[in-house]
C-alpha positions as CSV (number, residue, x, y, z in Angstrom):
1,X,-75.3,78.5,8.7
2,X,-72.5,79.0,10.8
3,X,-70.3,76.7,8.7
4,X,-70.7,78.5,5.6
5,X,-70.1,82.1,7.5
6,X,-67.0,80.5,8.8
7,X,-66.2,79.3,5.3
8,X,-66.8,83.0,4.1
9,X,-64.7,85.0,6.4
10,X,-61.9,83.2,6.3
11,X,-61.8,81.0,9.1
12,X,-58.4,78.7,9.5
13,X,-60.1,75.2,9.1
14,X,-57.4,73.4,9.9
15,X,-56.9,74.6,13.4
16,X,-60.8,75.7,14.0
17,X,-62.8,73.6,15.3
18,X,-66.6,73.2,16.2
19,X,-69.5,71.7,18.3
20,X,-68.5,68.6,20.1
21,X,-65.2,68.7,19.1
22,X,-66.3,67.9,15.3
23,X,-64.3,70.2,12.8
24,X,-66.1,72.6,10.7
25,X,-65.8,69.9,7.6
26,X,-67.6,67.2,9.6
27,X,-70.6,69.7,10.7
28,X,-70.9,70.7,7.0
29,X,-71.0,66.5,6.2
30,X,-73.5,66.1,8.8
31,X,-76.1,68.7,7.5
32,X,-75.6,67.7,4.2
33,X,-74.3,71.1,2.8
34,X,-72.7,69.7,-0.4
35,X,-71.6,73.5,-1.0
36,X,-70.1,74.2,1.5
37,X,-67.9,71.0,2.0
38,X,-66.3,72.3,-1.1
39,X,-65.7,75.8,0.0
40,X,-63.8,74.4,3.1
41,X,-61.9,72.2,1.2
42,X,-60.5,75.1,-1.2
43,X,-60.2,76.8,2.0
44,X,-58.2,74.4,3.3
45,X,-59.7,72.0,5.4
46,X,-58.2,68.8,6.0
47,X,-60.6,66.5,4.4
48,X,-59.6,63.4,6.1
49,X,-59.1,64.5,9.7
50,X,-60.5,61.9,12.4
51,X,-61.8,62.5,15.5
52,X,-61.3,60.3,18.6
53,X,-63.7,57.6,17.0
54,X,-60.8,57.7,14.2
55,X,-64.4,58.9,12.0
56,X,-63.9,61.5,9.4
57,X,-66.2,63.9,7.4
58,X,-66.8,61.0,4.9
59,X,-67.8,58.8,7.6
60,X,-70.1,61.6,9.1
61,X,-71.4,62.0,6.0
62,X,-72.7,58.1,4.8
63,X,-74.3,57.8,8.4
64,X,-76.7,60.2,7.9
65,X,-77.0,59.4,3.9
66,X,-75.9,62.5,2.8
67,X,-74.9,61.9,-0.2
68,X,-74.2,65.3,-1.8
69,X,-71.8,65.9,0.8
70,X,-70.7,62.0,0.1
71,X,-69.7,63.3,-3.3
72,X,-68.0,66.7,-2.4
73,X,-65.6,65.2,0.8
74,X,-64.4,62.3,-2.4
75,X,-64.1,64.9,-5.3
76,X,-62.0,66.9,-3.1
77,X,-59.6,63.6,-2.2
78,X,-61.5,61.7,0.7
79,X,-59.8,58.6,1.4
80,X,-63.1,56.7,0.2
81,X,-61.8,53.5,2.1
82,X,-60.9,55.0,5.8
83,X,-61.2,52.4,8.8
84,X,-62.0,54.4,11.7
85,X,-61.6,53.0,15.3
86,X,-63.7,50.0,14.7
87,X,-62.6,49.0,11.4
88,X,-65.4,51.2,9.9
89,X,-65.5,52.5,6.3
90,X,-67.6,55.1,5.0
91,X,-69.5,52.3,2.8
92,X,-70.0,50.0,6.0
93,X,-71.7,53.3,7.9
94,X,-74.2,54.5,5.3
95,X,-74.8,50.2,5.1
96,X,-75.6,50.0,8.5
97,X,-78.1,52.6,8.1
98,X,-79.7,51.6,4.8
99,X,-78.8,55.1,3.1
100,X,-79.0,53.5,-0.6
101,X,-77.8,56.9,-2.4
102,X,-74.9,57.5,-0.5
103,X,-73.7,54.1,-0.9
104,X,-74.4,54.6,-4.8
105,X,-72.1,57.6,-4.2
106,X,-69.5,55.7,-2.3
107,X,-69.3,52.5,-4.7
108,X,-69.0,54.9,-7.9
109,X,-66.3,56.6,-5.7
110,X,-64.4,53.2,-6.1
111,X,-65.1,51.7,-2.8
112,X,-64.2,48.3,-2.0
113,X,-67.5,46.7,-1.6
114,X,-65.7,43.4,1.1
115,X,-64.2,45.7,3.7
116,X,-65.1,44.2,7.1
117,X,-65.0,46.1,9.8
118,X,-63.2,45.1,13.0
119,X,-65.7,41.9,13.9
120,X,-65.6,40.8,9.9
121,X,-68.9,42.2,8.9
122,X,-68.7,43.8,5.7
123,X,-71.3,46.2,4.0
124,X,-73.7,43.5,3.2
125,X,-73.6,41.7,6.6
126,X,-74.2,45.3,7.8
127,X,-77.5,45.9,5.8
128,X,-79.0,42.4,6.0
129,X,-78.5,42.8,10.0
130,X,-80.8,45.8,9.8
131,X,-83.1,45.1,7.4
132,X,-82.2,47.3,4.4
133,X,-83.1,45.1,1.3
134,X,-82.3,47.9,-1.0
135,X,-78.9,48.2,0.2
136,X,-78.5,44.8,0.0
137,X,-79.2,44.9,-3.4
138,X,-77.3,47.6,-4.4
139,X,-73.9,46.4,-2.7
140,X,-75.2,42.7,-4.3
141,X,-75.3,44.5,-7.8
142,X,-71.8,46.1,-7.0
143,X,-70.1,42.3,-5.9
144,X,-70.5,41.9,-2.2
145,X,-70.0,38.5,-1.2
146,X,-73.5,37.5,0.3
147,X,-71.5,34.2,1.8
148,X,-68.6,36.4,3.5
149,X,-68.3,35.2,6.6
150,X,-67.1,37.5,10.4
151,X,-64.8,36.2,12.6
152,X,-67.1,34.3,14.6
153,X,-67.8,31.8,10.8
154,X,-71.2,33.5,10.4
155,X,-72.7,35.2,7.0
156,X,-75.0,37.6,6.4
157,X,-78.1,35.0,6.3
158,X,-77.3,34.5,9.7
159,X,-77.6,37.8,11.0
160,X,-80.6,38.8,8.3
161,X,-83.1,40.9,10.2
162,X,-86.4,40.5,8.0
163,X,-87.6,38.0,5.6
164,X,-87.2,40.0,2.7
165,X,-83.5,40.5,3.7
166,X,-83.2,36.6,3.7
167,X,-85.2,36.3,0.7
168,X,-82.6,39.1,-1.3
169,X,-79.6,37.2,0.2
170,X,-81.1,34.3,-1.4
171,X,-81.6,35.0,-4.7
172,X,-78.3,36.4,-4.8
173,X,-76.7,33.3,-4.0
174,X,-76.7,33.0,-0.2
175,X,-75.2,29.5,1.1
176,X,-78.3,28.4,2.9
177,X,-76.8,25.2,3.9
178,X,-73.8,26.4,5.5
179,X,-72.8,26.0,8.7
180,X,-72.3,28.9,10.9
181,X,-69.5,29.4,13.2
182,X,-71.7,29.6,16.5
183,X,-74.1,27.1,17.4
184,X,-76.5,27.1,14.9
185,X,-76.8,26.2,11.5
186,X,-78.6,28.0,8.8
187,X,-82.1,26.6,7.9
188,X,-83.4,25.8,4.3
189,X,-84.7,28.7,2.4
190,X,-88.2,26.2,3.1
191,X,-87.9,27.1,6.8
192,X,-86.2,30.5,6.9
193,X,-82.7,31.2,8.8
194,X,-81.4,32.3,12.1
195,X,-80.1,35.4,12.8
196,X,-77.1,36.0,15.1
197,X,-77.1,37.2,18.1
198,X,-74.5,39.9,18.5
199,X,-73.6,42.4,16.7
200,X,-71.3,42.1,14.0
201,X,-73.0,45.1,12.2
202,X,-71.9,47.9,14.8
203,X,-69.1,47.6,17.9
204,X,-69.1,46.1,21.1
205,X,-70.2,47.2,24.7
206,X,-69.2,50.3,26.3
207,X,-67.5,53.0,24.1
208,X,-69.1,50.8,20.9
209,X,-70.8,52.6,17.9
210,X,-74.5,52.9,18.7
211,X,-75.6,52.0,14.7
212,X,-76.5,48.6,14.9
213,X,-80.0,46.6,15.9
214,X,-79.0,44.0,17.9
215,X,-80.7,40.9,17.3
216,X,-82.0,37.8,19.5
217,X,-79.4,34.6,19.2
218,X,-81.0,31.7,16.5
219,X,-84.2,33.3,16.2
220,X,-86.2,31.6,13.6
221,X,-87.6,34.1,11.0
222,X,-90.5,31.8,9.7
223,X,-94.3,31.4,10.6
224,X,-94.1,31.2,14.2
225,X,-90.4,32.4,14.7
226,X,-89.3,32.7,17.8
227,X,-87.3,35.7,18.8
C-alpha cells in the first residue's frame, strides 16, 4: 500500500498529502489499515486535521465502519467528539451508515452519545432514519435519547425508516403520542408513525453530505402505508 510505503520511508505527514486532497492518515482510515494509522501517528501525522468538509481521519474512518482504524486514530489522541462542517461527529457518521462495531468503538472511546449535528439529529435520529435497528440499539443501550427532538420539534419515530426501527424506538421508550414539530403528529404504536420528510440525518442541498436516505413527508409505515 502506498500509505504504509510512505509511512516506511519516511514521508513528512504533516505536509504530505494524498489522493483527493485527503492526507495520508485519512487514506489509511478509509482502507481500514489499523496498522498503519498508528505508524503515521508515531510518525507524526496530525491526527485531527480536517479537510474542507471540516471531516477528519476519525470521521473517514466511522463512515465506512472501520473500526480498527476507529480505535487506532482515538488511542493516538483523536478528538472522539469533532463536529465537522455540518455539525457531524464521528459517532453521528458510522450512525448514519449503520456500522454497529465502530460505533461500539466510538462509545467505549467516550463519545457523547446526544450530539446533534447541525439540523438537531443526533446518532439515534441518524440510525432510525436509515433503518439500522442494531444501531439503534446499541446507541439505546449506551443512553441516547430516543425522544430527542431536531430543530424542526421532530424525534427519531418521526423520521424511523422501517418498522422494526419504529418497533426498537418503541420499546425503548419512544413518545408515540408526541406531537411533532411539522405538520403531522406521531400515530399510536397500533397504527405505526410517520416519517419526516427531510433529512435531518445527513445535510442539505447542494454541497450537503450524500449519507442520508431521504424519506417521503408523513408516510404511514403500517399495512397499506403510503409513501
Amino acid at each position: 500500500m502506498a500509505v504504509q510505503a510512505a509511512a516506511q520511508d519516511g514521508v513528512d505527514m504533516k505536509e504530505e498529502e494524498a489522493k483527493g486532497g485527503e492526507r495520508w492518515l485519512a487514506v489509511a482510515a478509509n482502507e481500514g489499515l489499523g496498522e498503519t494509522v498508528r505508524a503515521l501517528a508515531v510518525a507524526g501525522a496530525e491526527v485531527d486535521h480536517a479537510d474542507d468538509k471540516g471531516e477528519t481521519a476519525l470521521n473517514v474512518a466511522a463512515q465506512k465502519g472501520r473500526a480498527e482504524a476507529v480505535g487506532a486514530l482515538v488511542t493516538a489522541g483523536a478528538a472522539v467528539d469533532h463536529l465537522d462542517n455540518e455539525g457531524y461527529t464521528a459517532l453521528l457518521d458510522a450512525a448514519v451508515n449503520g456500522h454497529v462495531e465502530a460505533i461500539k468503538a466510538l462509545l467505549e472511546a467516550g463519545a457523547e452519545v446526544d450530539v446533534a449535528n447541525n439540523n438537531g439529529c443526533p446518532a439515534v435520529y441518524a440510525a432510525a432514519q436509515n433503518g439500522h435497528v442494531e444501531a439503534i440499539k446499541t446507541l439505546v443501550e449506551a443512553g441516547a435519547d430516543v425522544n430527542h427532538t431536531d430543530h424542526d420539534g421532530d424525534t427519531a419515530l418521526f423520521a424511523a425508516a422501517t418498522e422494526e426501527a419504529i418497533k426498537a424506538l418503541v420499546e425503548a421508550g419512544a413518545d408515540v403520542n408526541q406531537q411533532q414539530g411539522r405538520d403531522c403528529a406521531v400515530f399510536n404504536s397500533r397504527r405505526g408513525a410517520h416519517r419526516g420528510g427531510r433529512a435531518c440525518a445527513g445535510g442539505g442541498g447542494g454541497g450537503g453530505k450524500p449519507r442520508q436516505q431521504r424519506r417521503p413527508h408523513c408516510a404511514v409505515l403500517s399495512s397499506g402505508a403510503r409513501v
